[in-house]
C-alpha positions as CSV (number, residue, x, y, z in Angstrom):
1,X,0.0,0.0,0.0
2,X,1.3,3.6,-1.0
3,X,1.9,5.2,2.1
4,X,0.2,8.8,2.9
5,X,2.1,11.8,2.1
6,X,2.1,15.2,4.2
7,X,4.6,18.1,4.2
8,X,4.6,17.1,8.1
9,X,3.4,14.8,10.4
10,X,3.1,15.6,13.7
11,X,3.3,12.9,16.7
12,X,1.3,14.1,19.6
13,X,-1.4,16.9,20.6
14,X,-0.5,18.2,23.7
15,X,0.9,22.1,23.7
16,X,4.1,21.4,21.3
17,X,2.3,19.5,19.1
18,X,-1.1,21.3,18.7
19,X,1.4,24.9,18.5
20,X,3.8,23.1,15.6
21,X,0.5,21.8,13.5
22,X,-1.4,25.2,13.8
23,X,2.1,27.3,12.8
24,X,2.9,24.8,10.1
25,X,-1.4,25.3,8.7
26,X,-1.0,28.8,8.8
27,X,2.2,29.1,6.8
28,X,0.1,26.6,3.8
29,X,1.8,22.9,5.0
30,X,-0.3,20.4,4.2
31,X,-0.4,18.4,8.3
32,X,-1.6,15.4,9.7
33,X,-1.2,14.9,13.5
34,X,-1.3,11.5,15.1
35,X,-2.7,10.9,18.6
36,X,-3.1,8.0,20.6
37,X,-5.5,9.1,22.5
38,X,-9.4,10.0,21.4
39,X,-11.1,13.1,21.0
40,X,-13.2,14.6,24.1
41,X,-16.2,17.5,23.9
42,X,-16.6,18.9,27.1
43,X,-19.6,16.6,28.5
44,X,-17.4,13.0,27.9
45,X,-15.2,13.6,30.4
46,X,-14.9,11.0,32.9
47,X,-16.6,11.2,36.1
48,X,-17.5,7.9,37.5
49,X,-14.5,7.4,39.4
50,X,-15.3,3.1,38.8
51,X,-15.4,2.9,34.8
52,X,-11.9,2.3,35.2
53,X,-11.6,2.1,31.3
54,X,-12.8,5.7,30.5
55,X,-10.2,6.8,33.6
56,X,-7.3,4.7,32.9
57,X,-4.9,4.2,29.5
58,X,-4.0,1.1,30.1
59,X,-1.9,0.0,27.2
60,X,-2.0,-3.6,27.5
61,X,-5.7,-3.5,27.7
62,X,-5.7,-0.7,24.8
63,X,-8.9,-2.3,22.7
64,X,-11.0,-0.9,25.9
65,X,-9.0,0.8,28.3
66,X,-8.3,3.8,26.3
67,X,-9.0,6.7,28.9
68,X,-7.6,10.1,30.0
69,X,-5.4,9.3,32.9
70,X,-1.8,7.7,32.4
71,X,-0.5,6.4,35.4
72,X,3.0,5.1,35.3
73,X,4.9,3.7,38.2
74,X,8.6,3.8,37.5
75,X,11.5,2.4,39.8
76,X,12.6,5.6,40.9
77,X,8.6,7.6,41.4
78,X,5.5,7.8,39.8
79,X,3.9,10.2,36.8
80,X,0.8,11.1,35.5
81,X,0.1,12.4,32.0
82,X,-3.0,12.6,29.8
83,X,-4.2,11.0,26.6
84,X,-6.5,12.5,24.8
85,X,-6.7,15.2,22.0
86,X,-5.4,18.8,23.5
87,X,-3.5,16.2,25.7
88,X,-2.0,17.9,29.2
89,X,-4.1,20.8,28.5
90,X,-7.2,18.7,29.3
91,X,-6.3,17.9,32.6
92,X,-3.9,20.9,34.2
93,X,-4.5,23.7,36.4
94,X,-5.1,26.2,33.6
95,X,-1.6,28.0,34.9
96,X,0.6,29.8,32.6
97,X,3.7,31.1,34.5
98,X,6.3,33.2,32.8
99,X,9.6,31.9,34.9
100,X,12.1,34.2,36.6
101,X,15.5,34.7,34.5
102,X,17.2,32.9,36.7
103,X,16.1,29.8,35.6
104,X,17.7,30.2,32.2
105,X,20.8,31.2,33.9
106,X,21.9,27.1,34.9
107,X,24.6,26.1,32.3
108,X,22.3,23.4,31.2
109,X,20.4,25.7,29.0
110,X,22.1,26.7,25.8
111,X,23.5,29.6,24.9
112,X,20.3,32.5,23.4
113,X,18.0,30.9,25.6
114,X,16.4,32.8,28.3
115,X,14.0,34.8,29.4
116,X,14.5,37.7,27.3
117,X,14.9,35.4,24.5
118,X,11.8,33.6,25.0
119,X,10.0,36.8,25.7
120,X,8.2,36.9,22.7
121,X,6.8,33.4,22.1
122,X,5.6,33.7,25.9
123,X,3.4,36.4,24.0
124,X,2.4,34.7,21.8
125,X,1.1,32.1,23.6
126,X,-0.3,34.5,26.0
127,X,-2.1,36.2,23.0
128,X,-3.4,33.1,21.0
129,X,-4.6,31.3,25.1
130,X,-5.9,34.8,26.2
131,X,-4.2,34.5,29.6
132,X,-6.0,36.6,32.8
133,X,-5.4,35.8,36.5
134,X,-8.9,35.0,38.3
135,X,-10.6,38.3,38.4
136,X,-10.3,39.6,42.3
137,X,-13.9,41.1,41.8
138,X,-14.7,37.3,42.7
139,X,-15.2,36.6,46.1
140,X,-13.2,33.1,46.8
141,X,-12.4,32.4,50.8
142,X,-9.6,29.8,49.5
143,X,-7.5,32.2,48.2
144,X,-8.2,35.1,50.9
145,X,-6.8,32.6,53.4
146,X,-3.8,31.5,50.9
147,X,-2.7,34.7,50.9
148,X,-2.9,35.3,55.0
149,X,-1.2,32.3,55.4
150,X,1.5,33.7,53.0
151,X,1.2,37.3,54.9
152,X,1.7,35.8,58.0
153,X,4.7,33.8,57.1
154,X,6.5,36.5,54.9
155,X,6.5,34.8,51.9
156,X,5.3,36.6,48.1
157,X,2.0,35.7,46.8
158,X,0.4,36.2,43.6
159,X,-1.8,35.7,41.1
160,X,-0.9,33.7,38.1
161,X,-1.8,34.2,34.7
162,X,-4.7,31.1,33.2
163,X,-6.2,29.8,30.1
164,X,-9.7,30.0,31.3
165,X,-12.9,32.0,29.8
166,X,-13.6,33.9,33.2
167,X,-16.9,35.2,33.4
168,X,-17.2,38.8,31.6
169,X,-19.5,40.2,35.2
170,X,-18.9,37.9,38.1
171,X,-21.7,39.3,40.1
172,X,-24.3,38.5,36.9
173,X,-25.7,35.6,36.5
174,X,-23.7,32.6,34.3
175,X,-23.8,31.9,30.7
176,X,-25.1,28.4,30.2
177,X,-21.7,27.3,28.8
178,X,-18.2,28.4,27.9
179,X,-17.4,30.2,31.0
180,X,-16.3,29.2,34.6
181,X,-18.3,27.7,36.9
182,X,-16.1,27.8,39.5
183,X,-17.0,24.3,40.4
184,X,-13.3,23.1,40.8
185,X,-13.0,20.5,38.2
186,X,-10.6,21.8,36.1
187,X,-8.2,18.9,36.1
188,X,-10.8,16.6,35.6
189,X,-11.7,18.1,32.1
190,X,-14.0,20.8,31.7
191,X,-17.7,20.0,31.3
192,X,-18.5,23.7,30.7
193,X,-15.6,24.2,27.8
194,X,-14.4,27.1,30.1
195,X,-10.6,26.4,29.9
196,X,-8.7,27.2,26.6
197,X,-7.2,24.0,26.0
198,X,-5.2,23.7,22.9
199,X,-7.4,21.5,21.1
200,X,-9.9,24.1,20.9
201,X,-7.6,27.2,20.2
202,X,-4.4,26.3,18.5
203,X,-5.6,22.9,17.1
204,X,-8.9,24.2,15.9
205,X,-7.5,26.3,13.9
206,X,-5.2,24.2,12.7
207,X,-8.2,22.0,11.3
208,X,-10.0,24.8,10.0
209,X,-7.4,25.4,7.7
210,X,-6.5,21.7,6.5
211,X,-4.9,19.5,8.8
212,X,-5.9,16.7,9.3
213,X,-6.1,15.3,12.5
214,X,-6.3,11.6,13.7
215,X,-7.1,10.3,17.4
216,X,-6.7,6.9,18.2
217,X,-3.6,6.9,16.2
218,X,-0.2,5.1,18.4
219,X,3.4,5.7,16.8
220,X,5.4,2.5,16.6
221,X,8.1,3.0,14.6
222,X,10.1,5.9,12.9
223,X,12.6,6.2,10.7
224,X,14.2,8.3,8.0
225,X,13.9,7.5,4.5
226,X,14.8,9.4,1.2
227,X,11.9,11.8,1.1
228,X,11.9,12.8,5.0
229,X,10.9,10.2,7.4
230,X,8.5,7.7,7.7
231,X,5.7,7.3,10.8
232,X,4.1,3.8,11.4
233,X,0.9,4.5,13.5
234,X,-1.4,1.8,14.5
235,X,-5.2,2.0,15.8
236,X,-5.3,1.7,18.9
237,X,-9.4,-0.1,18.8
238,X,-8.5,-2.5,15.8
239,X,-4.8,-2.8,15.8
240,X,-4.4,-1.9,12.0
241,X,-1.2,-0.7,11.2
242,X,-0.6,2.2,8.6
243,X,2.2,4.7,7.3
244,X,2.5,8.2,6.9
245,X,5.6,10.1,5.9
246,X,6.3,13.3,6.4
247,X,8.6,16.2,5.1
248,X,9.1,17.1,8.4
249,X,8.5,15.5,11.3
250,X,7.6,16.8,15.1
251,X,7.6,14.4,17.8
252,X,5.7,16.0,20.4
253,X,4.3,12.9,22.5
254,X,4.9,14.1,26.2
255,X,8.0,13.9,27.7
256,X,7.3,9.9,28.0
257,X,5.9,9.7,25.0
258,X,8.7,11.1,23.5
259,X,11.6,9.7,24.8
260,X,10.1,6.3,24.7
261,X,9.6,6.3,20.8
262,X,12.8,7.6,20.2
263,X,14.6,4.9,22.4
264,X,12.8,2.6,20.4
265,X,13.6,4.0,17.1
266,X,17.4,3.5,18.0
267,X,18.3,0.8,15.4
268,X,16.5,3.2,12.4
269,X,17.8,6.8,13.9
270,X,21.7,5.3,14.8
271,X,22.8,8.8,15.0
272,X,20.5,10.1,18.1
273,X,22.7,11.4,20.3
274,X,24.1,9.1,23.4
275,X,22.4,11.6,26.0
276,X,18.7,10.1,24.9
277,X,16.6,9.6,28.1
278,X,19.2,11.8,30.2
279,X,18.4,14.8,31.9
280,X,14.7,13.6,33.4
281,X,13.3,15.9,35.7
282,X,10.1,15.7,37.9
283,X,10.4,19.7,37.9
284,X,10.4,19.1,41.9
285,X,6.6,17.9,42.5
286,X,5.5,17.1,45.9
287,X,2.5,16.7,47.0
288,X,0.6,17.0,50.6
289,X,-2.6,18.0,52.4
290,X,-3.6,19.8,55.3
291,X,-6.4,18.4,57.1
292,X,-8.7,20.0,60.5
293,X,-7.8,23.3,59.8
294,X,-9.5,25.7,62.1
295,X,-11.7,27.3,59.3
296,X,-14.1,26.5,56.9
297,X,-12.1,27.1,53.4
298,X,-15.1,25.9,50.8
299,X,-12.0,24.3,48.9
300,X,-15.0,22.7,45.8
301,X,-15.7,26.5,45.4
302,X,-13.2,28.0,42.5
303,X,-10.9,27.3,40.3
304,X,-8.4,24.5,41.3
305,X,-5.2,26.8,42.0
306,X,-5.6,30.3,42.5
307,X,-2.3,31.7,43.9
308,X,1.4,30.6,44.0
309,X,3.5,31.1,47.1
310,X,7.2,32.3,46.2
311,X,10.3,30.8,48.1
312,X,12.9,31.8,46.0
313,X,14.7,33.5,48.6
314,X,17.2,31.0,48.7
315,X,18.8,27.2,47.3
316,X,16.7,25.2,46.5
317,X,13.9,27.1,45.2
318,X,10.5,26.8,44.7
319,X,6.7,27.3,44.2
320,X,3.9,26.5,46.3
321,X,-0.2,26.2,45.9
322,X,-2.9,24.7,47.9
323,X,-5.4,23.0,44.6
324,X,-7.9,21.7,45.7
325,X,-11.2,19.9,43.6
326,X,-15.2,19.4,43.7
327,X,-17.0,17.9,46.9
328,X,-16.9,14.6,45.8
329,X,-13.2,14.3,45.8
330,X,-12.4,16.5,48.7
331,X,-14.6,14.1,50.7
332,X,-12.8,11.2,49.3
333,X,-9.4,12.9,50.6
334,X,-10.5,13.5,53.8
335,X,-11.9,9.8,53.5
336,X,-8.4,8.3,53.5
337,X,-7.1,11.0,56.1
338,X,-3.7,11.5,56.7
339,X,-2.1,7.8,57.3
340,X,1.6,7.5,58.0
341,X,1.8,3.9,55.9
342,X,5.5,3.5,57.5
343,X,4.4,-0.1,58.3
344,X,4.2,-0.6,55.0
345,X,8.3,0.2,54.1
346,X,9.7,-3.6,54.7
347,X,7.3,-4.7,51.5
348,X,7.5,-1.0,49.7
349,X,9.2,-2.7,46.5
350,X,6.9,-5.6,46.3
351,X,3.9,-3.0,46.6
352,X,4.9,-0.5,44.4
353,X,5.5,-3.1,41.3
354,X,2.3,-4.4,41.8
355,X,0.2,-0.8,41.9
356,X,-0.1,-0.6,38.5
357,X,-3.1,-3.1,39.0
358,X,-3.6,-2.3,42.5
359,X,-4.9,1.6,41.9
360,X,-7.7,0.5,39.2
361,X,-8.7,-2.3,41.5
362,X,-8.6,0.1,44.6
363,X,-11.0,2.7,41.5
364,X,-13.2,-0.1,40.5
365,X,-14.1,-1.0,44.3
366,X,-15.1,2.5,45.3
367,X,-12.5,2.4,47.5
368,X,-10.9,5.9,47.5
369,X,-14.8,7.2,48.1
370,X,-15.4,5.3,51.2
371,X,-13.6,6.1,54.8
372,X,-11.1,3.9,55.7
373,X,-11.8,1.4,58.6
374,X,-9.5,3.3,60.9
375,X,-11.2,6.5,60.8
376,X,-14.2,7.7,63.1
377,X,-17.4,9.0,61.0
378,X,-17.3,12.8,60.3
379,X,-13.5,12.9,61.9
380,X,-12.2,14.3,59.2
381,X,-14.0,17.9,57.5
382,X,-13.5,17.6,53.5
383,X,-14.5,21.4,53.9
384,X,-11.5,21.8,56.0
385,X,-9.0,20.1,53.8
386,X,-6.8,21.6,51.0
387,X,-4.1,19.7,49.1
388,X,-0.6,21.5,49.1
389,X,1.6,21.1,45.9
390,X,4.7,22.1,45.8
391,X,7.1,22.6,42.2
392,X,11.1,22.6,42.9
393,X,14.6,22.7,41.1
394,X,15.2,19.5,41.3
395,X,18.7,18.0,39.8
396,X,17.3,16.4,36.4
397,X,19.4,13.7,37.6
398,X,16.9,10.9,36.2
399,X,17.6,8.9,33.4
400,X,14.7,7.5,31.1
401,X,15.7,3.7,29.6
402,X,13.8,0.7,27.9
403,X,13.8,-2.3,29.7
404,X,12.0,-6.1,29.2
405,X,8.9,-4.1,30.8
406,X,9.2,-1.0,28.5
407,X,9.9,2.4,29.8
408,X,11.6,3.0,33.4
409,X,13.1,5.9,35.5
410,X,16.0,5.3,37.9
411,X,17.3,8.0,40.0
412,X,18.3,8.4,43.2
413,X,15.5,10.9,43.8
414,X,15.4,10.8,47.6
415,X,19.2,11.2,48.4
416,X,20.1,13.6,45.3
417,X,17.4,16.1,46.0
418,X,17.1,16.0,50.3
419,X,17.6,19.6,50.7
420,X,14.4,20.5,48.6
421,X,12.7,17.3,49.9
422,X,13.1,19.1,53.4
423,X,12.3,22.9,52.5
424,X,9.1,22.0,51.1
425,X,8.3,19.6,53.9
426,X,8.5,22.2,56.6
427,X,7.4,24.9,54.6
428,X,4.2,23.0,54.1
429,X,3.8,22.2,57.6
430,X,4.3,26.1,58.3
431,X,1.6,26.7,56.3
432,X,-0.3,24.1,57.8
433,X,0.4,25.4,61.3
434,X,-1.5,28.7,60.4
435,X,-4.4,27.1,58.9
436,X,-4.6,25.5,62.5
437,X,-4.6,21.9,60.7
438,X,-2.4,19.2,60.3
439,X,0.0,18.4,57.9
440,X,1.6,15.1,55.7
441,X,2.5,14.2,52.7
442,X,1.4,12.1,50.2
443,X,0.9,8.5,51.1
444,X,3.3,7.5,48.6
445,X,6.3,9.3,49.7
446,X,5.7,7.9,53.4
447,X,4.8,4.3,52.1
448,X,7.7,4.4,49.7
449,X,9.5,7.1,49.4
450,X,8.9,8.0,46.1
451,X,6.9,11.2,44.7
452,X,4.1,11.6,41.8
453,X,4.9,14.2,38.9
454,X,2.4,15.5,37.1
455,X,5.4,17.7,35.2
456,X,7.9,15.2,33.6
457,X,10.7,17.4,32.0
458,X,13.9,16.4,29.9
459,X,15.2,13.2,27.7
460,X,15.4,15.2,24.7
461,X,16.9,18.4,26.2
462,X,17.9,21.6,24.2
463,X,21.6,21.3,23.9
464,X,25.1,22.9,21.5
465,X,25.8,19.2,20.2
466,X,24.8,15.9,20.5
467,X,27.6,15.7,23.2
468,X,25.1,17.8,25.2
469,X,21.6,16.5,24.4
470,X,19.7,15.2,21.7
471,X,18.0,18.8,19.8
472,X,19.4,21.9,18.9
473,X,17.9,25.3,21.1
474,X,15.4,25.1,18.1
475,X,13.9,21.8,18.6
476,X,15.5,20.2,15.7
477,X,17.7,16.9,16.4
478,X,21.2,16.2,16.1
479,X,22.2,14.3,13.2
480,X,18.4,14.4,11.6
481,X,17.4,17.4,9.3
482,X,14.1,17.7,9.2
483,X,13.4,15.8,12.7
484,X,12.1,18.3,15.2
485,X,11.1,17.7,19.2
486,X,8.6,20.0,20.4
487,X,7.1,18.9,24.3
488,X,8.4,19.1,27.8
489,X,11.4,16.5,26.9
490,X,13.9,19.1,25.5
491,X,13.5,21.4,28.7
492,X,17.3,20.7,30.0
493,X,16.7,21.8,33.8
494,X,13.6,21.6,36.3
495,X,11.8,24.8,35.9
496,X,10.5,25.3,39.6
497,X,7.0,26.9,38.8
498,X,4.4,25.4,36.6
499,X,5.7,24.6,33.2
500,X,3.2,24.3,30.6
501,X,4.1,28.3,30.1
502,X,7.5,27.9,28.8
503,X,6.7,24.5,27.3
504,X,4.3,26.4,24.8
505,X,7.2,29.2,24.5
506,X,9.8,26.4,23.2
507,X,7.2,25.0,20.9
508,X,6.4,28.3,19.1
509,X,10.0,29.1,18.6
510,X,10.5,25.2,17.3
511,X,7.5,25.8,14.9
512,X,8.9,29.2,13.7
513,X,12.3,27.2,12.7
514,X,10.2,24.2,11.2
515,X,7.8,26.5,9.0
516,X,11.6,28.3,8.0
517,X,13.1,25.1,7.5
518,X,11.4,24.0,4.1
């Protein structure tokens, strides 16, 4: 069979790869984009917390488990990304940061590449996302006692930019749709199309002028051939295998996405450069909760993150919030309560191999909705319980490789990053002493010492030479012309606020140098 032809193919629909296929439509490239996961309109997002199969991608149930959550549980910690067209942008906080300079100024970044540099594709994706804090006209008690918290402690506050459609007059009364509801869901997937996720700004209008765009669609294989470089995608319901090759090609499949396909493509790309799968970064996530704090803070009422708490003040730095979600799943937080799990350490590593079918069991049983045994009824107040998150410089000292059971992590994460480990614990439990409640943090970390990251960075970082990393500061790859990366895997350092800002930032420079490149 004749494969398909496009001036480029683009391998993912997340920010870099929904940016890279609307730039390339705009400039007249004919553009097919490939995604593994399927298309969602605002009311198919998941709820039921036991259809496992429209939570969960599972892949080796991928003829029915095909949902929006990917949970991966690597040696070193855990991750979760998204699948689904618009992919991360479905399921994150909405929050678009521009980073301080400093960032830029670790050796790790190349040369050009900085803040001021960047400062113009930050606009653009400001412009094409029409970013806005949360309008203060709109009374929200979660953020009022955020930001006394962060008074009282000393610490800058402030209100970050998001992709949402706020209301246009908070005091009137809401539209029926397309505007926020303030109902806290936003990293479930928006039932009321209020957040501006890229498959309905930048991808839209990449359809509307041509491209053609393909859910259900898993990458298998690439490799280079005369005329650019050939993409074997298979259907992910029937298993059919076809081929599509491209011009150009932009891999922009998630950071684990990414790096996984490339690892695998190592026999037909020989030339990727050695540092493949180096450099992984879980930009610093840690996650806990406060429970019994001495105030009601209505925590289902808003969007999920309001504010970000500076402590930049000194090594190692970082960012901290307090999300927190709808009633439903701030009474299944306060449901599990605060356990310590240390009795589970002598049998961590049997445990954590076998969570990957623990956690849909634990989903399909309604178990994360019912109290735990060891709780009294009504001891713990979902209304006053937050969640505290809190995003570091960590070392991107991880390292991503393929093994017999396919992708892995290992990383020293617990020894290598201590010193951030312990400045966000105790700043979390000084922010826990002035809500009056107590703090801990996530099960997981006590249970096995090993975090969650919702912000996988690096594999593919931006680099002088292949010596370096694996893409030039442009996106395109060592060794490849024609082969660009455009996703959170060529970020070379943890960032230390929310990402998904300069992630969009790379990707429009990347698509500016792809659209020059032909």
């Amino acid at each position: 069979m004749t494969p398909e032809r496009a001036d480029a193919v683009v391998i993912g629909s997340g920010f870099g790869g929904s940016i890279t296929a609307c730039r390339l439509s705009q400039a007249g490239r004919s553009v097919v984009v490939l995604e593994r996961g399927r298309r969602y309109r605002p009311q198919d997002f998941p709820r039921d917390v036991t259809n496992i199969d429209a939570l969960f991608w599972r892949p080796k149930r991928p003829r029915r488990a095909i949902g929006l959550y990917d949970v991966r549980f690597f040696s070193a910690l855990g991750c979760v990304v998204a699948a689904g067209l618009g992919g991360g942008s479905l399921i994150y906080a909405n929050i678009h940061i521009r980073p301080d300079a400093i960032i830029f100024d670790d050796p790790r970044w190349p040369d050009g590449t900085n803040r001021a540099s960047l400062e113009c594709y930050y606009d653009r994706v400001a412009a094409m996302l029409k970013v806005a804090p949360m309008p203060r006209s709109v009374p929200l008690l979660k953020r009022d006692i955020f930001h006394d918290a962060a008074s009282y402690l000393g610490r800058q506050v402030f209100e970050p930019d998001e992709a949402v459609h706020w209301p246009s007059d908070p005091s009137a009364e809401l539209q029926p749709g397309g505007t926020c509801r303030f109902v806290a869901e936003c990293e479930f997937g928006c039932r009321f199309g209020a957040k501006r996720t890229v498959d309905r700004t930048y991808l839209a209008e990449a359809e509307d002028l041509g491209a053609q765009v393909r859910p259900g669609r898993l990458v298998v294989a690439l490799r280079q051939v005369t005329s650019g470089y050939e993409v074997v995608h298979r259907d992910v319901v029937t298993g059919a295998e076809e081929v599509t090759v491209g011009r150009r090609v932009v891999v922009a499949a998630g950071t684990l996405g990414t790096n996984e396909l490339l690892l695998r493509a190592r026999d037909s790309l020989p030339r990727l450069s050695p540092m493949l799968g180096h450099g992984f970064s879980a930009n610093g996530d840690f996650l806990g909760s406060i429970h019994k704090a001495n105030m009601d803070i209505a925590p289902n009422h808003g969007p999920d993150v309001t504010s970000v708490m500076r402590f930049f003040d000194q090594a190692p730095e970082f960012t901290l919030a307090a999300p927190t979600f709808n009633e439903p799943v701030m009474k299944a937080l306060a449901s599990m309560g605060q356990p310590s799990a240390r009795v589970l350490r002598p049998i961590a590593p049997l445990l954590w191999r076998l969570m990957p079918r623990v956690l849909p069991w634990l989903f399909a049983h309604a178990w994360l909705s019912k109290p735990l045994t060891y709780l009294a009824p009504g001891e713990l107040d979902w209304r006053r319980s937050t969640i505290l998150f809190a995003i570091g410089r960590d070392n991107a000292g991880g390292r991503l490789q393929l093994t017999r059971c396919g992708l892995n992590v290992s990383w020293e994460y617990r020894s290598e990053n201590a010193a951030l480990i312990d400045r966000m614990q105790q700043a979390m439990a000084q922010v826990a002493a002035v809500y009056g409640g107590s703090f801990a943090p996530i099960v997981t970390w006590n249970a096995f010492r090993r975090i969650f990251s919702v912000h996988p960075l690096g594999g593919c970082r931006l680099s002088t030479g292949p010596a370096q990393g694996v893409v030039s500061s442009h996106g395109e790859v060592h060794g490849y012309p024609g082969l660009f990366v455009a996703d959170g895997s060529v970020v070379p350092t943890a960032i230390g606020f929310h990402p998904a800002m300069t992630i969009s930032a790379l990707a429009e420079r990347t698509a500016e140098a792809v659209v020059a490149s032909y």
